[in-house]
Each structure stands twice: as C-alpha cells, then as structure tokens.
C-alpha positions in Angstrom: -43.6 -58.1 -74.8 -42.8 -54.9 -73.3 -43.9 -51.4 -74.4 -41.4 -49.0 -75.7 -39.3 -47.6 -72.8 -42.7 -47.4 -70.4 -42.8 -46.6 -66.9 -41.4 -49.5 -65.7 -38.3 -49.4 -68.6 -35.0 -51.0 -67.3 -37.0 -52.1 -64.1 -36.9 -56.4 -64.8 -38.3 -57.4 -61.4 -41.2 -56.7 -58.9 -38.3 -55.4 -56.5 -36.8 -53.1 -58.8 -40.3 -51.6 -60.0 -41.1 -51.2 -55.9 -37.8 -49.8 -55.0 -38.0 -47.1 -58.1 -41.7 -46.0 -58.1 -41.6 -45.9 -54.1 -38.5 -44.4 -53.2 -36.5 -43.3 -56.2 -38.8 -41.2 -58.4 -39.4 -38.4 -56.3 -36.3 -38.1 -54.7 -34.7 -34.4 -56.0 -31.4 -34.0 -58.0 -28.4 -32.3 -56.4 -25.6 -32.1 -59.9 -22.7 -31.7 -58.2 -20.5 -31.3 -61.4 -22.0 -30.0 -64.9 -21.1 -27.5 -67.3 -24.0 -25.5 -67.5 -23.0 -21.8 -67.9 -24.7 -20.1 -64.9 -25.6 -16.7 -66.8 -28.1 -19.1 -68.6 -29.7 -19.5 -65.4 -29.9 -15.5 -64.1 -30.9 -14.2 -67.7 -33.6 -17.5 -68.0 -32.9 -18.2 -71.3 -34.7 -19.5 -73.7 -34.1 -21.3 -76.7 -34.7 -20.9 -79.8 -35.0 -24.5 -81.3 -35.0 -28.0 -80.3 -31.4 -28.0 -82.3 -29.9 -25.5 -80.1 -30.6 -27.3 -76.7 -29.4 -30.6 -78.5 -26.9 -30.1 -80.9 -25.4 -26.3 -79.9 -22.8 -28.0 -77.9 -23.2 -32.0 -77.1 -20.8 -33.2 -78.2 -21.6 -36.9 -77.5 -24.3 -36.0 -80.4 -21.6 -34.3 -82.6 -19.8 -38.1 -82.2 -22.4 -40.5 -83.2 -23.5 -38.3 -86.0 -20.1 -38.7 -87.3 -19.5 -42.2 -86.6 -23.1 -42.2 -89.3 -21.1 -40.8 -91.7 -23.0 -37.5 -91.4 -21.3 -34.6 -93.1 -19.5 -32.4 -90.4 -21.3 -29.1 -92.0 -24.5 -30.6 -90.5 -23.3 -31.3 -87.1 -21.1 -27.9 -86.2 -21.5 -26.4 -89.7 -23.8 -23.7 -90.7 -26.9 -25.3 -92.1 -30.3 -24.7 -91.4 -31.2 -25.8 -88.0 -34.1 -27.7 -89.0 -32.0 -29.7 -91.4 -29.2 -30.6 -88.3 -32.5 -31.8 -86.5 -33.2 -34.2 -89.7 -29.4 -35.4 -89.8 -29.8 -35.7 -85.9 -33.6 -37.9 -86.9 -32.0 -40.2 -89.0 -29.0 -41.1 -86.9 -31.2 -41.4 -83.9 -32.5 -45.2 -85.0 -29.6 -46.3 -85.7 -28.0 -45.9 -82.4 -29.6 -49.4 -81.0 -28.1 -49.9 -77.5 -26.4 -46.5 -77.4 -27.6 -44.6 -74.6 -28.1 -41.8 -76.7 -31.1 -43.4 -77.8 -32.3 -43.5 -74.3 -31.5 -40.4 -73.3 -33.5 -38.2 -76.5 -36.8 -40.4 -76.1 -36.4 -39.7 -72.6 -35.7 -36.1 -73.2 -38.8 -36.0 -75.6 -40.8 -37.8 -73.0 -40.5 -36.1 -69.7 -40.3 -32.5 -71.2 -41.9 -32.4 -74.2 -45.0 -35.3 -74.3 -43.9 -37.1 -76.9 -43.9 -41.3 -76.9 -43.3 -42.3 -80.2 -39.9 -43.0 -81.7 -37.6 -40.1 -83.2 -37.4 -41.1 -86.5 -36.6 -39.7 -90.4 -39.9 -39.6 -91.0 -41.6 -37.8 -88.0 -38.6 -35.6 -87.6 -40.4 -32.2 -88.9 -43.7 -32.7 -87.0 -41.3 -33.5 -83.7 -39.6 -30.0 -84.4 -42.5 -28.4 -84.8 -43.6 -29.6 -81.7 -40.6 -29.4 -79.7 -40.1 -25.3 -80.8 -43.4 -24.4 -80.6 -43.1 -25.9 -76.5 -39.6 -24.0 -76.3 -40.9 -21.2 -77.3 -43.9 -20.6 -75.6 -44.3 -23.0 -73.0 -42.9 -23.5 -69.4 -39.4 -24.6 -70.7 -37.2 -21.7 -70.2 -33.8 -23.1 -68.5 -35.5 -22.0 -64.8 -38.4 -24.2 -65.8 -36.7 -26.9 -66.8 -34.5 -26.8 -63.3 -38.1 -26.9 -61.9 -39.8 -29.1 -63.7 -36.6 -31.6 -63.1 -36.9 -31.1 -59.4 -33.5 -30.0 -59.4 -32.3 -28.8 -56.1 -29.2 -28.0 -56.1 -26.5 -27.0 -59.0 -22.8 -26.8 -59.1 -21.2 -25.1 -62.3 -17.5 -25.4 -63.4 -15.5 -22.4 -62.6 -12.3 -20.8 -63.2 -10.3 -19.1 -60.5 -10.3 -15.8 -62.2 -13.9 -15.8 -62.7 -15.3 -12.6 -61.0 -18.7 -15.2 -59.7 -20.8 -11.9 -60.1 -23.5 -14.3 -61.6 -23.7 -16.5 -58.5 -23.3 -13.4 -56.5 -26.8 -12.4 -58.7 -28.2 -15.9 -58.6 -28.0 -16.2 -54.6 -30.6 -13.4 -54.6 -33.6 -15.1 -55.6 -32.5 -19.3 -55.1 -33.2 -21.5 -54.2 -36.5 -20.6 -53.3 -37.4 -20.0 -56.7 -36.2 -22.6 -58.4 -32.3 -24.1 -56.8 -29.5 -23.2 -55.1 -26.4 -22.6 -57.8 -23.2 -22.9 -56.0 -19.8 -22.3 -58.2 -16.9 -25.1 -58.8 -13.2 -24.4 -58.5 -11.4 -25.7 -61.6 -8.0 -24.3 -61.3 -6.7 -26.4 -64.5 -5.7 -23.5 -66.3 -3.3 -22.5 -63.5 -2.0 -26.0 -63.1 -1.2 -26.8 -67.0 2.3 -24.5 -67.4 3.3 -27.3 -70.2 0.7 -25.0 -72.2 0.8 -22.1 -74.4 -1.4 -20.3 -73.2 0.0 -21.0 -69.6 1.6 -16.8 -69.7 -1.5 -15.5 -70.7 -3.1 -16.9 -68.4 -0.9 -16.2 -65.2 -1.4 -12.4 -66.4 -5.2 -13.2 -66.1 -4.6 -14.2 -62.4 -2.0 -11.4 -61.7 -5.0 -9.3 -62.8 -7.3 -11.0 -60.2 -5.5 -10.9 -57.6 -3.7 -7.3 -58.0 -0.2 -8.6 -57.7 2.8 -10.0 -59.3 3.5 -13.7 -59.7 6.9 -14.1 -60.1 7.7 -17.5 -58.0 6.1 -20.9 -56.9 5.1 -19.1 -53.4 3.2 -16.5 -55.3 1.3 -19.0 -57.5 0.7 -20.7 -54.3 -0.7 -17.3 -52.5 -2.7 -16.4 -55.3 -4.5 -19.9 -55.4 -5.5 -19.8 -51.7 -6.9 -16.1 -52.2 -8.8 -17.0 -54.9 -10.2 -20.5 -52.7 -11.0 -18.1 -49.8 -13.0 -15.3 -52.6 -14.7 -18.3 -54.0 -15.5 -20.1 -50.3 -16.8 -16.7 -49.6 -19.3 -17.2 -52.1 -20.8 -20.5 -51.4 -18.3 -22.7 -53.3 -17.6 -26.4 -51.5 -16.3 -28.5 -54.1 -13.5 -28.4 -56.6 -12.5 -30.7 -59.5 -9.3 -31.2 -61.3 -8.6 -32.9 -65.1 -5.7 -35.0 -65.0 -4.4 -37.1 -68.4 -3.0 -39.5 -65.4 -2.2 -39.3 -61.9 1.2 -38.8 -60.9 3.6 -37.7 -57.7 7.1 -36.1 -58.4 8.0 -34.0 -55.8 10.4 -31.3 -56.0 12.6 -28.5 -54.2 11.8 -24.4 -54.3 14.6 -23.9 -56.4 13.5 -26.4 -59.3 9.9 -25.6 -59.0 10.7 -21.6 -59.3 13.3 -22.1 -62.2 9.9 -24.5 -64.1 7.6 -21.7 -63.4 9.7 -18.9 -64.1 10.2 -21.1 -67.8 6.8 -21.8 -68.2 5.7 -17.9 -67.2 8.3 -17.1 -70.0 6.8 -19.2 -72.7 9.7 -21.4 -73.1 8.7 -24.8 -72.8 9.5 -27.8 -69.7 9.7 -31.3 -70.0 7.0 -33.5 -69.2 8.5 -34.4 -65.6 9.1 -30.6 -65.1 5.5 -30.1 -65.3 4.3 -33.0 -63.1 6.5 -31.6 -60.2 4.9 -28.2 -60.8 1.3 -29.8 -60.6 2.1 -32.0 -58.2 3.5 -29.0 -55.8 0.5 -27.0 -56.2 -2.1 -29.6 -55.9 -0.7 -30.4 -52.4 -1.3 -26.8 -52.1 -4.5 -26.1 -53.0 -5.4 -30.0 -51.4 -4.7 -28.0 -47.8 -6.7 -25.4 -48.4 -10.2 -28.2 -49.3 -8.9 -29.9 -46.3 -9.2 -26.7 -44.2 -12.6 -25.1 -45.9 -14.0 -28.7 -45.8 -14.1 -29.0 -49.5 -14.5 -31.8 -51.1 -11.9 -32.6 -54.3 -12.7 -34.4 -57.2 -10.3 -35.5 -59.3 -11.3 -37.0 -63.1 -8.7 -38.9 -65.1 -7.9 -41.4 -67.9 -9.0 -39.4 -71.1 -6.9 -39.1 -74.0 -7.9 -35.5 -75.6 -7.9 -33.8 -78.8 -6.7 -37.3 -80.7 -7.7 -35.3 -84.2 -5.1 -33.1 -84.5 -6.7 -32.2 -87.9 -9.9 -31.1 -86.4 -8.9 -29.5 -83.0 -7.1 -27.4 -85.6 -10.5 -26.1 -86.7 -12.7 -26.6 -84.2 -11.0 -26.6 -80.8 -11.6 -28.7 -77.4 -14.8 -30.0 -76.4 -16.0 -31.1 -79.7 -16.4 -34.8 -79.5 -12.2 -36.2 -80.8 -11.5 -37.4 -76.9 -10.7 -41.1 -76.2 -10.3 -43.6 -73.1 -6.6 -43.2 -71.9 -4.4 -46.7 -70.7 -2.2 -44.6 -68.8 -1.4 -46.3 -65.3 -2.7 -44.3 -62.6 -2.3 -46.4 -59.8 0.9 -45.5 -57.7 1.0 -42.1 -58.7 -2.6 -42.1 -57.3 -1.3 -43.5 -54.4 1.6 -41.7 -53.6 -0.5 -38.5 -53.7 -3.0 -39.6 -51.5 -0.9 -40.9 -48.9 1.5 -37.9 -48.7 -1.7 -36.0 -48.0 -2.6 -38.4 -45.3 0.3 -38.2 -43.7 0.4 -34.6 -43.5 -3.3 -34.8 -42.2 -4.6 -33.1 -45.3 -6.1 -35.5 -47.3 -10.3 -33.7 -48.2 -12.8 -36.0 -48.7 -12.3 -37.0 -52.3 -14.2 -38.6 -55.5 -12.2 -40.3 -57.7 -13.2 -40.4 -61.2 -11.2 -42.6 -64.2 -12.5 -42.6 -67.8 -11.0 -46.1 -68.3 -13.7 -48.7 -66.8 -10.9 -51.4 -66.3 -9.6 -48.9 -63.0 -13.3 -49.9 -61.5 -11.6 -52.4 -59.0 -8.5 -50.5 -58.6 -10.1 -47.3 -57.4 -12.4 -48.8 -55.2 -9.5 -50.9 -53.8 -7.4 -47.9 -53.0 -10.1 -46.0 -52.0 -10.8 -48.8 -49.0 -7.3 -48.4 -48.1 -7.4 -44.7 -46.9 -10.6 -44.6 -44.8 -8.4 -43.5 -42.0 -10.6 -40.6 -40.7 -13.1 -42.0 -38.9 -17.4 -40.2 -38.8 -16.8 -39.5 -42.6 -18.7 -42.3 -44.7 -16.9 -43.0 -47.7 -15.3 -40.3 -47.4 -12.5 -41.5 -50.3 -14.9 -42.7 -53.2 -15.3 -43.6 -56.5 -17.0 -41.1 -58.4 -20.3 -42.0 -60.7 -19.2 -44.0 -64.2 -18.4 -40.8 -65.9 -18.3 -39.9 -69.7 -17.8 -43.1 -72.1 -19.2 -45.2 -69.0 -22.1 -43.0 -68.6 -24.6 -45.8 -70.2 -26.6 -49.2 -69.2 -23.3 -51.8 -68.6 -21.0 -48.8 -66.9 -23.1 -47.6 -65.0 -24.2 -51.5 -63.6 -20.1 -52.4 -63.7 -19.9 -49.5 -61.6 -22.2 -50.2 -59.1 -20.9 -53.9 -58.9 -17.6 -53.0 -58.5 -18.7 -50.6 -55.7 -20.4 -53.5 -53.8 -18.0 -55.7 -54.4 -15.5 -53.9 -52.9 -16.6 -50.8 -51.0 -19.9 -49.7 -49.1 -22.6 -49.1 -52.0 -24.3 -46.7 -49.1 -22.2 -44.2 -49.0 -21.9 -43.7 -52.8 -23.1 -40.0 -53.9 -24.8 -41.2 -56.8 -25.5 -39.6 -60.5 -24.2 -36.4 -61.7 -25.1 -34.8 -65.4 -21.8 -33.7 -66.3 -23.4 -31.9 -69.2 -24.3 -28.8 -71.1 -27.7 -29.3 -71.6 -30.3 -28.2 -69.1 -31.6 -31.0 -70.6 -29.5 -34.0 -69.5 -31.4 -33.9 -66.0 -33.1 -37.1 -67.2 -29.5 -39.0 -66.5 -30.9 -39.1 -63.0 -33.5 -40.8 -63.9 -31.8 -43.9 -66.3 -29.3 -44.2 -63.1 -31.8 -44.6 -60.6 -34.0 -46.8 -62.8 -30.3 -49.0 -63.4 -29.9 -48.9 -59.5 -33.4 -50.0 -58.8 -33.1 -52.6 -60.7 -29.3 -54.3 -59.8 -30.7 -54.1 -56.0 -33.8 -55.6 -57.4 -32.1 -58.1 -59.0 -29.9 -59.2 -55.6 -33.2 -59.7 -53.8 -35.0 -61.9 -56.5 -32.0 -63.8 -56.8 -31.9 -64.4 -53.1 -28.8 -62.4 -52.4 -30.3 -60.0 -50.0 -33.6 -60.1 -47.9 -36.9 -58.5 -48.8 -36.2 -55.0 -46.4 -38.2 -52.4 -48.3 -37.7 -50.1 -45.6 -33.6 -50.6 -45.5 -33.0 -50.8 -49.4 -35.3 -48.1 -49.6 -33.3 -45.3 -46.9 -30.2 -46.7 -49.5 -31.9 -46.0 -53.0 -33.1 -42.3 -51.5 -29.2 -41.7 -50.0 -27.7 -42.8 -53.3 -30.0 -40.6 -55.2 -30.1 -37.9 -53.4 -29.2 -37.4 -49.1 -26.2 -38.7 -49.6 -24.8 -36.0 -51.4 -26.2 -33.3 -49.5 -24.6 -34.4 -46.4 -21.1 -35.6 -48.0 -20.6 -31.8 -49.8 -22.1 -30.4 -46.8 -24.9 -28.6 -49.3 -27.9 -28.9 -47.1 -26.7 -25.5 -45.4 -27.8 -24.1 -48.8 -31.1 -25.3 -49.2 
C-alpha cells in the first residue's frame, strides 16, 4: 500500500516516476493568468494567519464549505479566524477525491512541513504552526514566489489601471525574485449590457483625457490604452465571455447601441453582441500587431444565487458550467480574423469539459500561419476542470486531436500565492498519462524525447509562445 500522497503521489509507473523526478520537478513556473493583486508583491506582504491566505478570498474553499452545510458566517462571516480554520478542518476530510484535498496537504507540505492529514482534531496545533511560520519565517508573498521557483507572473488588469505598481515592481525583478508583467482585461469596457457600463466609460474618458462619444472613440481609447500597457511590458490579454458569438454590425447601429448603453438605457441582448463583437475585432488587431497573444475563457454561468450576489457580490463561489453552444460563433470570429490576416496567437479556454474535442478540433482547423507551433490552442482544463479526471480528459483530448508539444501547460488562475503547488499536481498528472502510454506500449522508451516534451509543457513552452523570455 502506498504512503499518504508521498513523493511519488499520482506517479503509477516506473516511466512516470522517471519522467517527473528527472525532468519535471525542477522545471520553474511561468503563471501566465492569475489574480494575484500585484501591490501584494511590491509591499511583500505578509499575512497574518493561515485563514487569511486560505479562506480571505478562495472561493473554491467558500464552496465546499457550503456544500458541508457550514454556516455562511464562518466562511465570509465575521468569526474568529481561528474558528473559520476549524470549520475549514472539519470539511477538509470529507472532501475524498476533491482536489481540494490535494491541493491543502500539498499546500501544508511544500510550504509549511507538515505530513499528516488536516483534520478536526489537529486543526489548532496546524494553526499554530502554520502562523507562527507566516509570521516569522521565510513566507512573505516574495518568499513564497521564491520558494515556488516562480519565474515569471502575469496579473489581471484593467485598462484604466494607471500600472504604477508594475512600473515599481520592474525595478527590482526579476532578479530578485520574478518578472511581474500586467494582463489586459478590457471586460468592463466590452460589457455595455451592464449598469455600471456609464460609470465606467467616465473612468476611461478620465484615462485617456478625452471624450467618448461614438464606437470610433471607444475604439481609439482601447488601442491607447494597449500601446500604454505594451509600453510597460504587457504581452498577453484575456477576455470572459458567457459564450462566443459573431454579429456583425454597421457604424450607425453600433454608435446608436453605445450612445444607449453610455446613457444608461438598456440594449437587447443581440445589441450587445454586435458591440462586443465590433470591438473585439478591434482590439484582436491591435494583439495581432504588438504580437500579443489573446486568451479567451468561456462557458461559465455566473452569479446563479441571485439571493447571495445580493449580499456578497461576484467572485464568491455561486458560478456554474454554462451549455451554451459556442461553436459557430467561435468559428465565425476566428475566421473573419483570419481572413483579414489578424487572427493573434490564441488560447482557448471553455469551462464546459464536453467542448474538449470541439476546441481542439477547431483549433486544428486554423493553423494557417506557418513557424508558430500551436499557435491556436486549447488553454489548460480551467476552473471546475482544474482536478485529477480534467486535467487527464484534457490532455487526452489534446493528443488525440492536436500536438500535445506545443501545449503551454498549467496556469494557477488563483488568488492565493499559495496555489503555485497546481504546478506541481499537473505535472505529476502529465508525468504520469505519458508514463502510462509507454508502459502500455503505446510509445517507445525515449527518455531523452519525452523528456525535452514534459520540460516544454511545463515550462519552455510558454516562454517562447508569449514571447516572455525577453523578460527574464
């Protein structure tokens, strides 16, 4: 019998143990998409409790505490901290073949020494421990990026964000600890069927010292704010879509939908596709120009507790797999930016696992632009698919039906500096479906080739696609 989660945990073959201890381990993390907040980083924060790095804001936590039936004032309530660490103890066995219970002992493991199961009954000693390292020990958030061998670090940013902490952070990484590049998430700007869509467009009228009064200056103020935030470093943007669409439009119904939407009156749904759809081809230029690279994430349902977002807002664990189809708007959009030869190099990213096959499908079909490896891609199993069978149904599909080499590989998509360990519970899944393929005679014993793969996957890969190794 096995020992809990030891060094060779998830690795079920000689292969996989080789291919992970030899050439995965040590290979360093680039997170291309997280939601870290950078000023974190520059002030080095450190934290107060154990509770605070795991419960202040994860909301994957917030959800399986609820699913226990644990009273809502002890997961974003006001009790003690140490008592949302018990609630958090007791839920913790309980969550047999959730990756949450992967993740903490893993968490507990690599930053803080501890081996034993989280449990009711240890849970005050574990605290103990865990603050008493927090506080006084090498785990400040640069010393966890360190520790984690992190080289590399995109946040998620807005395009009226000033990027004065990057600005501060580009002083002193990464030879101090990693490079910290910002993320252009103009979602805010796209999403007119909003309320808070006129606030907002004063926000970027602000920014940008002008008026926007019509689709052309939306359009300018976008591509000055991709030029301020190229300027400083940025490669990569990322857009949240509920489903992908393509309704095109002309000038005059596109400025009669914005003028509306700047108004606060409200458009139809179709009214607001053609406005995203109109400045996505926009902005999708620009990437293609600056050599960007776009990422679009769809397929979530958000906010389904109408009662709660009431109280506690987005981002707080109420979000659900969406069936929407996605495949011919997909496809429409992609191939009017082929054929205007402005297609970026783009990761594609569903939340519904059954679009596995058809995004890897469609993806094949527009690797038109030769010298660019994968350069249309699935992106890693994101969110709900984030544990053991999604990530392996990812990867499968991926072989079956693309180039596994060219994949980019993990990304934390998290809050918590925490959450670097992901890296390690992909790579150890990766090991071990290649290991797998060779024991089962499906693919020869090549160290040496399997091996360049794993280190590309986990880490080369993405350096070269993003075009991040300028930064290091």
């Amino acid at each position: 019998m096995r020992h809990f989660m030891d060094e060779d945990f998830l690795l079920h073959s000689d292969t996989a143990k080789a291919l992970y201890h030899r050439y995965a381990k040590s290979m360093p993390i680039v997170d291309y998409h997280c939601h870290i907040d950078p000023a974190d980083i520059l002030a080095d924060k450190r934290y107060n409790s154990i509770t605070e790095v795991w419960l202040g804001g994860d909301h994957y936590k917030w959800r399986a505490m609820r699913c226990y039936g644990v009273p809502e004032y002890y997961i974003t309530g006001n009790a003690d901290p140490a008592d949302k660490f018990q609630k958090w103890a007791e839920t913790v066995p309980q969550l047999v073949g959730n990756p949450l219970y992967h993740w903490t002992h893993l968490e507990l493991k690599r930053y803080f020494g501890i081996t034993e199961p989280l449990t009711a009954k240890n849970a005050g000693e574990i605290y103990r421990h865990c603050n008493n390292m927090l506080t006084k020990g090498e785990l400040s958030v640069r010393g966890i990026i360190r520790q984690s061998n992190v080289k590399l670090i995109c946040t998620t940013d807005d395009p009226v964000d000033s990027l004065e902490v990057h600005q501060a952070l580009a002083k002193d990484s990464p030879a101090k600890f990693a490079a910290v590049l910002p993320a252009f998430r103009p979602d805010k700007a796209m999403r007119a069927d909003k309320t808070s869509f006129p606030e907002y467009v004063k926000k970027l009228e602000s920014v940008v010292g002008c008026r926007i009064d019509t689709m052309d200056d939306m359009r300018r103020a976008l591509v000055e704010r991709i030029a301020f935030f190229h300027e400083r470093n940025c490669r990569v943007s990322d857009h949240a879509l509920d489903a992908c669409f393509y309704v095109p439009a002309n000038e005059a119904d596109l400025n009669q939908i914005f003028s509306s939407a700047k108004a606060g009156k409200p458009i139809t749904k179709r009214e607001y596709m053609a406005y995203h759809t109109a400045l996505l081809l926009t902005v999708a230029r620009e990437y293609h120009r600056l050599g960007w690279v776009m990422q679009l994430h769809f397929g979530c349902l958000r906010d389904n507790s109408y009662k709660m977002f009431s109280v506690l807002g987005p981002d707080t664990g109420f979000d659900s797999i969406n069936d929407a189809p996605n495949a011919e708007g997909l496809v429409r959009l992609l191939s009017k930016l082929e054929q205007e030869d402005i297609l970026p190099k783009t990761i594609l990213y569903s939340l519904n696992p059954a679009d596995n096959s058809l995004l890897n499908t469609l993806a094949g079909a527009f690797q038109t632009d030769g010298g660019i490896p994968g350069k249309i891609q699935q992106g890693a199993a994101w969110w709900f698919n984030d544990h053991k069978s999604g990530i392996q149904e990812q990867l499968v599909s991926f072989m079956n039906l693309g180039v596994i080499s060219t994949f980019n590989g993990m990304l934390t998509d998290s809050r918590s500096f925490l959450s670097y360990t992901r890296h390690e519970y992909f790579r150890r899944i990766l090991c071990d479906v290649f290991g797998k393929m060779v024991e089962d005679g499906e693919y020869p014993t090549d160290m040496d080739e399997l091996g360049r793969i794993v280190e590309n996957i986990s880490y080369y890969n993405a350096l070269c696609y993003f075009g991040f190794d300028k930064f290091l």
